[in-house]
C-alpha positions as CSV (number, residue, x, y, z in Angstrom):
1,X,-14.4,23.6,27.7
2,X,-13.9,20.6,29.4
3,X,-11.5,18.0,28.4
4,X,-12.0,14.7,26.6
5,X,-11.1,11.7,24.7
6,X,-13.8,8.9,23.1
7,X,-13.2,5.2,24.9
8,X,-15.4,3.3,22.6
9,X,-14.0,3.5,19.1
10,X,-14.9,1.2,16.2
11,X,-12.5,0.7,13.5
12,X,-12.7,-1.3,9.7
13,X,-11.5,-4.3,12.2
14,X,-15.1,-4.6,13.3
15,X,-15.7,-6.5,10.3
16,X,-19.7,-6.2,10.4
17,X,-20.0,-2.5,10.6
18,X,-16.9,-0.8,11.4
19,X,-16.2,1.9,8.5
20,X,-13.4,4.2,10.1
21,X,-9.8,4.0,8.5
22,X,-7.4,3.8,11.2
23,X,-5.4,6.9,10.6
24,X,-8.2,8.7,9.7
25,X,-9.8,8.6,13.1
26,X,-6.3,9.5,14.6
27,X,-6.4,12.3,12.6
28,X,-9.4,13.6,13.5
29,X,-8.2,13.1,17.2
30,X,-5.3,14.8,16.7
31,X,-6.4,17.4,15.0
32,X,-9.1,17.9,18.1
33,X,-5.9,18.4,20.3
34,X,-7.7,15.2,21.9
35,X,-4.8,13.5,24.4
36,X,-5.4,9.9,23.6
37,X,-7.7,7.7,21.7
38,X,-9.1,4.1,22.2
39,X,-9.6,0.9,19.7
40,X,-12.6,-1.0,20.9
41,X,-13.3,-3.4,18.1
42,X,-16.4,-6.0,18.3
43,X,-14.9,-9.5,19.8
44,X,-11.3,-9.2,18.1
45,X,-8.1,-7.6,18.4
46,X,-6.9,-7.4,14.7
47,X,-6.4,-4.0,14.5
48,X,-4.1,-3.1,17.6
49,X,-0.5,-3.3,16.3
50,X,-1.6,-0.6,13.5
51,X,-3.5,1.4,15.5
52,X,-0.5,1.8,18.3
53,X,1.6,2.3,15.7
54,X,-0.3,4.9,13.7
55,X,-1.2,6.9,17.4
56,X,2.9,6.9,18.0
57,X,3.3,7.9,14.5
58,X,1.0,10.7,15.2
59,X,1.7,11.5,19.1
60,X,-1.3,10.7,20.6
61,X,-1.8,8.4,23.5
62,X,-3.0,4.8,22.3
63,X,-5.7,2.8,24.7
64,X,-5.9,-0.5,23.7
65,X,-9.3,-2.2,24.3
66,X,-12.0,-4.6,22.7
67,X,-16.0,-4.4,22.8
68,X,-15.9,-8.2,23.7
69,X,-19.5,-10.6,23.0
70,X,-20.1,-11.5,26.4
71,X,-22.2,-14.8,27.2
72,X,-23.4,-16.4,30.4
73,X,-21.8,-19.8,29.9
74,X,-19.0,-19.5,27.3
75,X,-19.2,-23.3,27.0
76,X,-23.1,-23.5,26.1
77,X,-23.6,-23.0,22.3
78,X,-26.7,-21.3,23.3
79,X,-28.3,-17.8,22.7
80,X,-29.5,-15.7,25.0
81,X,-33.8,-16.0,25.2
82,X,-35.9,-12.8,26.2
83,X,-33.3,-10.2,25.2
84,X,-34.1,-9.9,21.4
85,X,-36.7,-10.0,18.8
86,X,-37.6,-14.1,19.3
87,X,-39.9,-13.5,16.1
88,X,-36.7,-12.7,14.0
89,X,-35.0,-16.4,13.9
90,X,-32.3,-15.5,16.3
91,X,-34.6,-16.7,18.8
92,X,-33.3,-14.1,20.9
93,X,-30.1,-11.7,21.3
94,X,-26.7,-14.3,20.4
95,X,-24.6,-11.9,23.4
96,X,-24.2,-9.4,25.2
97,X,-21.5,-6.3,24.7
98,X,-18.5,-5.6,26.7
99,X,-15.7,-3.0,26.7
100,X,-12.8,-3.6,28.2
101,X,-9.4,-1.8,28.2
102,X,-5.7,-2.7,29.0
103,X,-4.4,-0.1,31.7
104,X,-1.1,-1.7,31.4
105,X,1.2,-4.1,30.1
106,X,-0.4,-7.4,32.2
107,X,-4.2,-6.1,31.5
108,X,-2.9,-6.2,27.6
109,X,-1.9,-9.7,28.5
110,X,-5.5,-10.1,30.1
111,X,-7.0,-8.9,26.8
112,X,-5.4,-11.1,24.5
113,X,-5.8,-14.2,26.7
114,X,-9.5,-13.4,27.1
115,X,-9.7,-12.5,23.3
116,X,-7.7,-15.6,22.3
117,X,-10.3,-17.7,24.9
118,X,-13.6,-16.1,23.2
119,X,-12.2,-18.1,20.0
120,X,-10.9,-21.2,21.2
121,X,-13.7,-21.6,23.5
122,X,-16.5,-19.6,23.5
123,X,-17.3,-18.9,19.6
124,X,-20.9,-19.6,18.8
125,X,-22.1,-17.0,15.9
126,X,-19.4,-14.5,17.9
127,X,-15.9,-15.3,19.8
128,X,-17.3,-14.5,23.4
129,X,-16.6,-14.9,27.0
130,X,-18.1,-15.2,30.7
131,X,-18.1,-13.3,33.9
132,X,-15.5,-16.2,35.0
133,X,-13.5,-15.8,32.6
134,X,-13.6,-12.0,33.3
135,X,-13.1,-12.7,37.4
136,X,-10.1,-15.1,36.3
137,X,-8.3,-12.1,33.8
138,X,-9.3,-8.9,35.6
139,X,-5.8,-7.8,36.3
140,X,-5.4,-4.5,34.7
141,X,-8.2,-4.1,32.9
142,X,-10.5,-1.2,33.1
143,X,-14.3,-2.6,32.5
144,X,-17.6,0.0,31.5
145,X,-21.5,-0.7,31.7
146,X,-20.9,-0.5,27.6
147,X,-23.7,0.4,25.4
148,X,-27.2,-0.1,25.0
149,X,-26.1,-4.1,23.9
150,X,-24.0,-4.3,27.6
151,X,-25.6,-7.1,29.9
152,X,-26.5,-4.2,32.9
153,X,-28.1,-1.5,30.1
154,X,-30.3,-5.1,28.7
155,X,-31.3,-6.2,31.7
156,X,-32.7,-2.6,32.5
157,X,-34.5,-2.9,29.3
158,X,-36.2,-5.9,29.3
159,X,-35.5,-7.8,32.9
160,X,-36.0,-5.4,36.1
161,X,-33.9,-2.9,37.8
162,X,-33.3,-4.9,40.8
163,X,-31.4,-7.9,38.6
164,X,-29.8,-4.9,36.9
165,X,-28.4,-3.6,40.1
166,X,-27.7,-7.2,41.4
167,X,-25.0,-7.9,37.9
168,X,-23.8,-4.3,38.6
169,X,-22.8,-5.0,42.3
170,X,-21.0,-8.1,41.2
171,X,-19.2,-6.1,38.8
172,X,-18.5,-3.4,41.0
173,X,-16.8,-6.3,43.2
174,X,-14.4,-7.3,40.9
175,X,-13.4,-4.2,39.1
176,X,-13.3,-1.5,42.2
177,X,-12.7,1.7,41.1
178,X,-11.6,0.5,37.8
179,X,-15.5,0.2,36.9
180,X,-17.2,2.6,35.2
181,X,-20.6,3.4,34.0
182,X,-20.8,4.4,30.8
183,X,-23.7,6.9,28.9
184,X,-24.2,7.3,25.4
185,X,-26.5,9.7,23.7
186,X,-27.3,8.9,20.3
187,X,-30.8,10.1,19.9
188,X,-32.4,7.0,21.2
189,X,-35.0,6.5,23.8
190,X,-33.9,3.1,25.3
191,X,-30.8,5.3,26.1
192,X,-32.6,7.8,27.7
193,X,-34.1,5.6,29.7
194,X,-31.0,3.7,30.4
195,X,-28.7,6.3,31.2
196,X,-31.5,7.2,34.2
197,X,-31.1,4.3,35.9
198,X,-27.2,4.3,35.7
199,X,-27.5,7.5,36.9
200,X,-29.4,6.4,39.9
201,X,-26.7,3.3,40.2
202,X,-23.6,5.9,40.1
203,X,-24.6,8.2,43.1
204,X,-25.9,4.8,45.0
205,X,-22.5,2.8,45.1
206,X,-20.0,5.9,44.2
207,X,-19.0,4.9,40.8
208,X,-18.0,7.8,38.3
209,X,-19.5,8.1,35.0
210,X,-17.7,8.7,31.6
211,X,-19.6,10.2,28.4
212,X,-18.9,8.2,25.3
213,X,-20.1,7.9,21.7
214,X,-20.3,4.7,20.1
215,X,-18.5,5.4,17.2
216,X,-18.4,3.1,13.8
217,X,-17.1,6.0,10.8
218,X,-14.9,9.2,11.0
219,X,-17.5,11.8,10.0
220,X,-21.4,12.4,10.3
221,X,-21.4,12.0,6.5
222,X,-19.7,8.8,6.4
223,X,-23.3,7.3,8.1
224,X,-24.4,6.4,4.0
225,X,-21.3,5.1,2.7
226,X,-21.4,2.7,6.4
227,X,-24.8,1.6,6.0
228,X,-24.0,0.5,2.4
229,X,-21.1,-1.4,4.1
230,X,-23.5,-3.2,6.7
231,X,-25.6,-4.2,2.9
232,X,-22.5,-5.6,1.3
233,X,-21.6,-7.3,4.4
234,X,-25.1,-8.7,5.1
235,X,-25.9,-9.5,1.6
236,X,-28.8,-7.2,1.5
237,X,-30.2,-4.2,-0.8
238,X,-30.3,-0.7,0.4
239,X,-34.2,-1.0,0.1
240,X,-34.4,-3.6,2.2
241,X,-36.7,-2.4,5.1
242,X,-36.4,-5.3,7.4
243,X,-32.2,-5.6,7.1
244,X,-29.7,-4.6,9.8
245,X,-29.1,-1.0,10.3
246,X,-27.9,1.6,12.3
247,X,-30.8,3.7,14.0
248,X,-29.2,7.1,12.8
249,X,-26.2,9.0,11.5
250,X,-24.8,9.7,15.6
251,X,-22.4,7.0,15.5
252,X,-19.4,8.8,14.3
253,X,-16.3,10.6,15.5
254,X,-17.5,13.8,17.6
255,X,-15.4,16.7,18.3
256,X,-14.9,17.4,21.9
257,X,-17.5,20.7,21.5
258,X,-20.0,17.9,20.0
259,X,-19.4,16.0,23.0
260,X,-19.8,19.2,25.2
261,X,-22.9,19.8,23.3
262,X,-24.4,16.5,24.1
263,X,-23.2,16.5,28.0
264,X,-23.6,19.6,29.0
265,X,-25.9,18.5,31.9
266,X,-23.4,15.9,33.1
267,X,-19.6,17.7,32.7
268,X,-17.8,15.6,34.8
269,X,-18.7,12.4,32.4
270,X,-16.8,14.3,30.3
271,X,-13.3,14.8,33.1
272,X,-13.8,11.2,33.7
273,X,-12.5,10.3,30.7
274,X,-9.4,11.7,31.6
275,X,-8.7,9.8,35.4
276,X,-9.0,7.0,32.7
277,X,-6.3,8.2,30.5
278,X,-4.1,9.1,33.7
279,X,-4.2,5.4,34.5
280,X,-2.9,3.6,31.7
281,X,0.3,2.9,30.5
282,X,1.4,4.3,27.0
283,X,2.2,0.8,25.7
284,X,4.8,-0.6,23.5
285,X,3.7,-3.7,21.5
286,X,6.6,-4.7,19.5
287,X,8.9,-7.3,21.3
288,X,11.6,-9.3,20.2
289,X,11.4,-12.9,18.6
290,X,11.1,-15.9,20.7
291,X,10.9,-18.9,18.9
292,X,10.3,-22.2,20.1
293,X,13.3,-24.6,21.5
294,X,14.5,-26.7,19.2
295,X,14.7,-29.9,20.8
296,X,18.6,-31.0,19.3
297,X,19.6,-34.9,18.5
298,X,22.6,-36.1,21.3
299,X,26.3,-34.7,19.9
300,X,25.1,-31.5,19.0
301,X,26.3,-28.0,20.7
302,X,24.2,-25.7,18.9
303,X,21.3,-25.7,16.2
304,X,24.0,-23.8,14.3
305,X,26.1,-27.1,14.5
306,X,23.2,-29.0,13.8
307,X,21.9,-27.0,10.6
308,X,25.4,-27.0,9.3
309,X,25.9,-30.6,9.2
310,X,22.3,-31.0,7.6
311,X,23.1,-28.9,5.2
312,X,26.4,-30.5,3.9
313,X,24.9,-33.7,4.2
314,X,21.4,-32.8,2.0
315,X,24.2,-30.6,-0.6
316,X,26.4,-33.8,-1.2
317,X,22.6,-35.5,-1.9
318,X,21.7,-32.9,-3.8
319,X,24.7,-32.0,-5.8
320,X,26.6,-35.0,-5.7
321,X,29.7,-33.4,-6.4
322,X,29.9,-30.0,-4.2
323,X,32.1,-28.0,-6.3
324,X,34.1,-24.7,-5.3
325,X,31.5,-22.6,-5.6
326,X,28.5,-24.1,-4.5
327,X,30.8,-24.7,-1.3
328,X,30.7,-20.9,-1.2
329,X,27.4,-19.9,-1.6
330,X,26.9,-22.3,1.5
331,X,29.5,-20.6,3.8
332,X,27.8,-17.9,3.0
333,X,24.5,-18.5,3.9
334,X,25.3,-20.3,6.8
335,X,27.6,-17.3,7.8
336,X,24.7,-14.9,7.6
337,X,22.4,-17.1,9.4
338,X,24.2,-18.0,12.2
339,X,25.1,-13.7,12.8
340,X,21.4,-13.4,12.8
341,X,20.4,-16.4,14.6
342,X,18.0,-17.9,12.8
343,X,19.7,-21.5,12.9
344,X,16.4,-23.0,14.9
345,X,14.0,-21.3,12.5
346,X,15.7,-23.4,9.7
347,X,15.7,-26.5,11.8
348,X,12.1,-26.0,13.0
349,X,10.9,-25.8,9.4
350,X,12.7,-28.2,7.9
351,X,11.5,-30.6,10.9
352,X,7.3,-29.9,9.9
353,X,8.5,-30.2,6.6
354,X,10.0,-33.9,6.9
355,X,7.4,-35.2,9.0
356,X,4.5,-33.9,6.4
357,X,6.1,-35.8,3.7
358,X,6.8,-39.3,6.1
359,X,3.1,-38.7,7.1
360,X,2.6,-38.6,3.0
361,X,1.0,-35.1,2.8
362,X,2.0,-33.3,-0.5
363,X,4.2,-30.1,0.0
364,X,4.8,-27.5,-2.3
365,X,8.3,-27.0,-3.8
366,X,8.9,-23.4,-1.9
367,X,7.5,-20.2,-3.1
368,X,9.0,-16.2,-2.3
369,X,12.1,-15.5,-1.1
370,X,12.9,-18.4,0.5
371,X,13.3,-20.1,-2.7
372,X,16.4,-18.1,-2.8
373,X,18.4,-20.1,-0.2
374,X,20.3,-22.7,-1.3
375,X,20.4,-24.3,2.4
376,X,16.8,-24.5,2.5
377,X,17.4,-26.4,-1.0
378,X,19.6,-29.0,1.3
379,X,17.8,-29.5,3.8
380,X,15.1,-30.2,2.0
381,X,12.7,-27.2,2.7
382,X,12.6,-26.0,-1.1
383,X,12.9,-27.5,-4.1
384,X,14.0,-25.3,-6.4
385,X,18.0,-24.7,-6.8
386,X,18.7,-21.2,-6.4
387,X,22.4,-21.4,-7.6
388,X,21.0,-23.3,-10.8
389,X,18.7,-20.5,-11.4
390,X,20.9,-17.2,-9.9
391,X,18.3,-16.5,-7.4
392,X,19.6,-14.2,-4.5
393,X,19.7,-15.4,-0.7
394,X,19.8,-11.4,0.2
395,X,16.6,-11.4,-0.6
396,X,15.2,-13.4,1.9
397,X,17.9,-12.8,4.8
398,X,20.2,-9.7,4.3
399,X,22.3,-8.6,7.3
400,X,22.3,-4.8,6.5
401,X,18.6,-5.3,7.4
402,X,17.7,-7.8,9.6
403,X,14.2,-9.1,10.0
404,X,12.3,-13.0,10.3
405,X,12.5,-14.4,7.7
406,X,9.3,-15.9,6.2
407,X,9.3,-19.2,4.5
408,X,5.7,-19.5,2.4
409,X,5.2,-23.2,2.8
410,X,2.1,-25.1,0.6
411,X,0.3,-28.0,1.7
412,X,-2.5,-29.8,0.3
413,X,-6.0,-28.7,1.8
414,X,-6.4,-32.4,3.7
415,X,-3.3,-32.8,4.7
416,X,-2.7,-29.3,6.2
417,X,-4.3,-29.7,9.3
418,X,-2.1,-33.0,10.4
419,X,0.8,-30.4,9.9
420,X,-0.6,-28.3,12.5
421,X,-1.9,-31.2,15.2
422,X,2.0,-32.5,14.8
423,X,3.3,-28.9,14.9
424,X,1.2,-28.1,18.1
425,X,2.0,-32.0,19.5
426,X,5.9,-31.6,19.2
427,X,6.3,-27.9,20.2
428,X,3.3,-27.2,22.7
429,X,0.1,-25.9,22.1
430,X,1.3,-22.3,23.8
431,X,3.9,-22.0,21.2
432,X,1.9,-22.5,17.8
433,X,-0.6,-19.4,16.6
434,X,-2.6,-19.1,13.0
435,X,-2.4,-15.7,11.2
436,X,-5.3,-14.0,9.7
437,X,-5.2,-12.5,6.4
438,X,-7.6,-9.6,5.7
439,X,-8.7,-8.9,1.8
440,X,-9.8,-5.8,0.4
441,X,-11.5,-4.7,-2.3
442,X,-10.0,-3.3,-5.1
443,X,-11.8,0.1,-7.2
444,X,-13.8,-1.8,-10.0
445,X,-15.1,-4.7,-7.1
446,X,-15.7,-2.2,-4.7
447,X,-17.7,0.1,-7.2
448,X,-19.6,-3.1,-9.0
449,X,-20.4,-4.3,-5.2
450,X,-22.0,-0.7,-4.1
451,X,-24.5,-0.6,-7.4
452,X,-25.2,-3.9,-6.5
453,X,-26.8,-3.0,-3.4
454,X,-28.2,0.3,-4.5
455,X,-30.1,-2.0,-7.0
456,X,-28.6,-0.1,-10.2
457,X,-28.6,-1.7,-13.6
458,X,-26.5,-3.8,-15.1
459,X,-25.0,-1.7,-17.7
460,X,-25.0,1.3,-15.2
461,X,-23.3,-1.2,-12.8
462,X,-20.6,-2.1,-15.6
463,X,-20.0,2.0,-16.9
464,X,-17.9,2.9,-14.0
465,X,-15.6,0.1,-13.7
466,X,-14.5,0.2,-16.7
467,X,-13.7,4.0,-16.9
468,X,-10.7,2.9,-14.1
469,X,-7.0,2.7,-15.6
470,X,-5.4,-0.3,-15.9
471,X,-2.5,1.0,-13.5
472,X,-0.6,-0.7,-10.7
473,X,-1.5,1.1,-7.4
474,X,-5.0,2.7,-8.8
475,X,-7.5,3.8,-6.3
476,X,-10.7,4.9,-7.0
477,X,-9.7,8.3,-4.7
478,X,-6.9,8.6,-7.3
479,X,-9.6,7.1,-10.7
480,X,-11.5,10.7,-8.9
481,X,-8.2,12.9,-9.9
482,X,-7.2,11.7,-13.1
483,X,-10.7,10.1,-14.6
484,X,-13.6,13.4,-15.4
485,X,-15.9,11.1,-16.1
């Protein structure tokens, strides 16, 4: 049987309609004796420090990618006309598909710079980026046709072969033998139909073909529990008959013998997939901390110099009288954090921090572990005494175990974002990043939201819920287990 690993892999980081659990789908890989596996998540990268982790937990081969939203001019907030249903009030398709992946470290550089650009730039419904911008970050990075949504397979569909072939060629220019077309059989006649003419494009310019399966859930079965998904996300009902949804239940995980099955006519599509896996780099992600400079007042060595006389100076404000042991629990601290260098961290915050308040935006008194340091306390970061209230500094910074520590810092909803222009004016713009913070729902939301969409009654709606323990940790895989009813 030939060999093979799926390139075009959707993950619960597709926020629309991605339903596959990370290690789940590793699993399944894994337990194919596949070689390696791929994230391709629509427009973001969210989910690539777990997966690499996960596939290194479980020895497989991680490909990092993205299935980017690919417009003509990133800059126009415009969609694209004659490549949708104009009669649906998109007025035509918002972007075209695009999967890229990192072969090595400086096409994973290329990814997040063209991923980061899609945001900053290009976001109009979706985060998405240009050919230029491609041309411009290409180092590194393996490129497909994509799927049926991919700007070649659309322009087959509804513009002519000859324009087809014209973007292919200048694809083909860029990428080299890093370009591939890509074929996908999911039971769908535009494919069909497709694939023929890609065919007829691979033998013409010599570009090899890889088999793929555009995969949004683990298992076949999973197809229900993901359409519900796409209702809850869309804010449809299940019996909605004009609502998004996925043409059939082919969009999951296949085996390699599925994939056999399927390609049998075309075997080296399958091979191909493994010249890709020869050329990428197993990549590490994790890297060390590099924070930003800390720009230091004239007569100061160090930031460590510089913290410590803050700090003396804000606990004779603060305490008025520095006694024995207050002196101390200072020593201490500042011990610890100048062994794990963290001196500019403190000096970094506390500098935000002071210019909020001189800019008279209202900050929080501290919050977590960092309420625990009494030199955050006098240098004005917190404002809660840890020594009046026993709280422990190991808690946030503990040298048996070092890691960043994380200072939780409030500010009120109008003045937050004059914190971040003067964050971004003092330390550069290429230094300052937002986070993202992903919610989930817990067993009694998640079960209220499904009868929701299935259209269920009330009371039937309210029944299951409330047959859920009350318990710390409860899932509704565990509620299964312990709960008959």
């Amino acid at each position: 049987m030939p060999d093979f690993v799926h390139l075009h892999c959707h993950t619960q980081y597709s926020l629309l309609d991605g339903a596959a659990d990370i290690s789940s789908l590793i699993e399944k890989a894994v337990k194919d004796e596949m070689k390696a596996i791929a994230i391709t998540d629509h427009g973001n990268m969210f989910g690539v420090f777990e997966f690499v982790k996960e596939a290194h937990k479980q020895k497989i081969k991680p490909i990092v990618g993205c299935e980017f939203y690919l417009a003509f001019d990133r800059t126009k907030r415009e969609v694209l006309p004659g490549f949708g249903n104009e009669d649906d009030g998109s007025k035509g398709k918002k972007a075209f598909h695009q999967v890229l992946l990192a072969k090595n470290a400086q096409g994973y550089q290329n990814l997040i710079k063209l991923c980061s650009l899609g945001f900053t730039e290009g976001m109009y419904y979706y985060p998405r980026i240009d050919f230029e911008l491609i041309k411009q970050y290409h180092e590194g990075i393996i490129a497909t046709t994509c799927c049926l949504g991919g700007i070649i397979p659309q322009h087959i569909l509804r513009k002519s072969e000859e324009e087809a072939e014209k973007i292919f060629k200048e694809w083909l220019d860029v990428f080299g033998e890093d370009y591939y077309v890509e074929l996908q059989r999911h039971g769908i006649p535009e494919q069909d139909q497709v694939n023929q003419v890609l065919l007829k494009f691979a033998r013409k310019y010599n570009v090899k073909v890889i088999a793929t399966n555009d995969s949004h859930y683990v298992n076949e079965e999973d197809s229900e529990a993901q359409d519900i998904l796409l209702c809850l996300q869309t804010n449809k009902m299940a019996s909605d008959t004009n609502r998004m949804r996925f043409t059939n239940n082919q969009f999951f995980f296949k085996t390699k013998m599925q994939m056999q099955e399927r390609f049998i006519d075309i075997p080296e599509s399958l091979d191909n997939t493994m010249e890709i896996v020869s050329k990428i780099d197993d990549l590490k992600l994790k890297k060390d901390i590099l924070l930003p400079n800390f720009p230091l007042p004239a007569g100061f060595a160090s930031n460590f110099n510089f913290l410590e006389h803050l700090t003396w100076q804000g606990a004779n404000k603060r305490y008025g009288t520095v006694t024995d042991s207050i002196r101390e629990r200072l020593q201490h601290e500042l011990n610890i954090i100048e062994k794990t260098g963290f001196a500019g961290y403190f000096l970094i915050v506390e500098d935000f921090i002071q210019a909020a308040k001189d800019i008279g935006v209202w900050v929080g008194p501290g919050r977590g572990s960092a309420a625990g340091s009494a030199v955050a306390y006098c240098i004005g970061i917190t404002n809660v005494d840890p020594i009046k209230y026993n709280l422990l500094f190991e808690r946030f910074l503990n040298p048996e175990r070092v890691s960043m520590p994380d200072m939780d810092i409030d500010f009120d909803d109008t003045g937050r974002q004059k914190v971040i222009d003067y964050v971004v004016g003092k330390y550069g713009k290429n230094q300052v990043a937002q986070i993202i913070t992903f919610g989930t729902m817990g067993p009694k939301t998640g079960i209220r939201d499904v009868a929701r969409v299935l259209g269920l009654q009330l009371p039937e709606s309210n029944r299951n819920p409330k047959l859920i323990p009350e318990l710390a940790g409860m899932t509704i895989k565990k509620a299964f287990l312990e709960v008959k009813e």
